[in-house]
N, C-alpha and C positions, 0 to 999 in steps of 0.2 A: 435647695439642698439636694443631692444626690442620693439616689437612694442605696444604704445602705448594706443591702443582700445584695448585688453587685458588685461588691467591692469583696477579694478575699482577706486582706485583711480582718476585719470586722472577724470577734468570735465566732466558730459556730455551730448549728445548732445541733449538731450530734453530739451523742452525750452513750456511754456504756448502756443508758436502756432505751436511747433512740440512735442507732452506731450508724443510720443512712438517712437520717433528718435531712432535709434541704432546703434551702431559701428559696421564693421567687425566680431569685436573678436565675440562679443551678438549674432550677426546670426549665426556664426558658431559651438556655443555652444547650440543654440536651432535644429541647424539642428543634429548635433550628441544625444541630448539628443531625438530628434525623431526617432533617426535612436536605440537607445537603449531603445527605449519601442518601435517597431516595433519588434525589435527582439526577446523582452520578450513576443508580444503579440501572435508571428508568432508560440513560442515552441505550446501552448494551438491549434493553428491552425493548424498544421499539423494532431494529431488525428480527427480533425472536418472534413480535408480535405479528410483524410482516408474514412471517415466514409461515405462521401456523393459517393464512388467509388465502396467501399466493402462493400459486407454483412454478407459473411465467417466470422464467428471471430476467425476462426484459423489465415487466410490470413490476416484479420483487424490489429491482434496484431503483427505479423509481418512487414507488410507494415506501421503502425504506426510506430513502434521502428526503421527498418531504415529509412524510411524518416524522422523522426525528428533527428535521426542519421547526416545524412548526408545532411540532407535539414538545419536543423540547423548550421553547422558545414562548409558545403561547399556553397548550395545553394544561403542560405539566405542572408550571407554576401554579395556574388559575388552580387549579385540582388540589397543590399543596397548600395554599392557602386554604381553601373550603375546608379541606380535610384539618388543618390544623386549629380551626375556629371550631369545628364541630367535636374534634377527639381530646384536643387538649383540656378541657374539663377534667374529663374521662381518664385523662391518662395521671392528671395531676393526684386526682381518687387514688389512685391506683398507687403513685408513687408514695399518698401521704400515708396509705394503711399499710403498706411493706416498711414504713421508716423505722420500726421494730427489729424487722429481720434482719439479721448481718450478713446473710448469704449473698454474695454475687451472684451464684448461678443460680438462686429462687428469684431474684429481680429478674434475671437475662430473659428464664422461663416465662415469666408474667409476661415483658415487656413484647418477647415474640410473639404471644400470642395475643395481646392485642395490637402488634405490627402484622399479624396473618386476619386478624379480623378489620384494623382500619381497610387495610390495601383489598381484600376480598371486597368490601362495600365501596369502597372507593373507589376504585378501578371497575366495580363492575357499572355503578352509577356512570361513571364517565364513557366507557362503553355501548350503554347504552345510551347514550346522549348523543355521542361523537359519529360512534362508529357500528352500528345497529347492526351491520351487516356480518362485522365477525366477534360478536362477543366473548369467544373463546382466547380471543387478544387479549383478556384482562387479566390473564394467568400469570404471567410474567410479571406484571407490576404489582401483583399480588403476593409475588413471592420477595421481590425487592423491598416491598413495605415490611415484610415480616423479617427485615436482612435490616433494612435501615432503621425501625425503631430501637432494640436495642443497643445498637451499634452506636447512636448516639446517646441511648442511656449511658451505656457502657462507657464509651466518651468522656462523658460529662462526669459521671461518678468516680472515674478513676484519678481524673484532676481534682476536683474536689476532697476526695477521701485523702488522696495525697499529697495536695496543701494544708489541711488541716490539722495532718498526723509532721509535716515540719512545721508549721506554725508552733503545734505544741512541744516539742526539742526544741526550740529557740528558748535563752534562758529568761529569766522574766527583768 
């Protein structure tokens, strides 16, 4: 049987004293849709990373093209996965104790700054794993994590909020 919080049909579970309650499925559809504007924003960040390393722009345009090469392609996934096993506990916390609040913008704030604290720790771990020699490269992916987690909150709870609120107009 299918599970149910995946499906919007199915009532749910915001109610006037929990107005940003959410299923399962909704967190896991804002953490992916974070994890795909992290990735969109990381391609842009790889040449910023370059840039703040190299000054050659012989070496620039090469060490841009493969690292977005292969930082796109191998790195960045591996890193969004790791990160998304280790914060999404973390962030589920986080969305179940706001489910109270009905602000948008006290979410957005939370959610950025634990998308400025994943990407600082994530980016700098990978950093220093990868690329030892310029760790000042984790800057820019630091600021994309603090740009893509809300943004997929944001995302996801706007669909969400907005299915539910015509679910309830529809006559019975």
């Amino acid at each position: 049987m299918p599970d149910p919080s995946l499906n919007l049909l199915v009532p749910s579970l915001r109610t006037a004293e929990r107005p940003m309650a959410f299923t399962f499925g909704e967190f896991m559809r804002g953490a992916f849709f974070a994890c795909g504007w992290f990735w969109l924003f990381s391609l842009a960040c790889f040449p910023i990373a370059a840039a703040m390393g190299w000054y050659d722009l012989a070496t620039w345009v090469t060490a841009t093209f493969y690292t977005a090469v292969l930082g796109g392609v191998i790195v960045v996934p591996a890193a969004m996965l790791a990160a998304l096993i280790v914060w999404s506990p973390i962030a589920y916390v986080l969305g179940w104790s706001l489910r109270r609040v009905g602000s948008f913008r006290a979410h957005l704030t939370a959610f950025a700054a634990l998308g400025l604290v994943i990407g600082t720790t994530s980016a700098s771990a990978v950093f220093l794993v990868f690329f030892t020699a310029q760790p000042a490269g984790a800057i820019p992916f630091a600021v994309a994590a603090a740009l893509a987690v809300p943004l997929g909150w944001y995302r996801t709870a706007r669909f969400a909020v907005r299915a539910c609120t015509e679910l309830a107009k529809q006559p019975s």
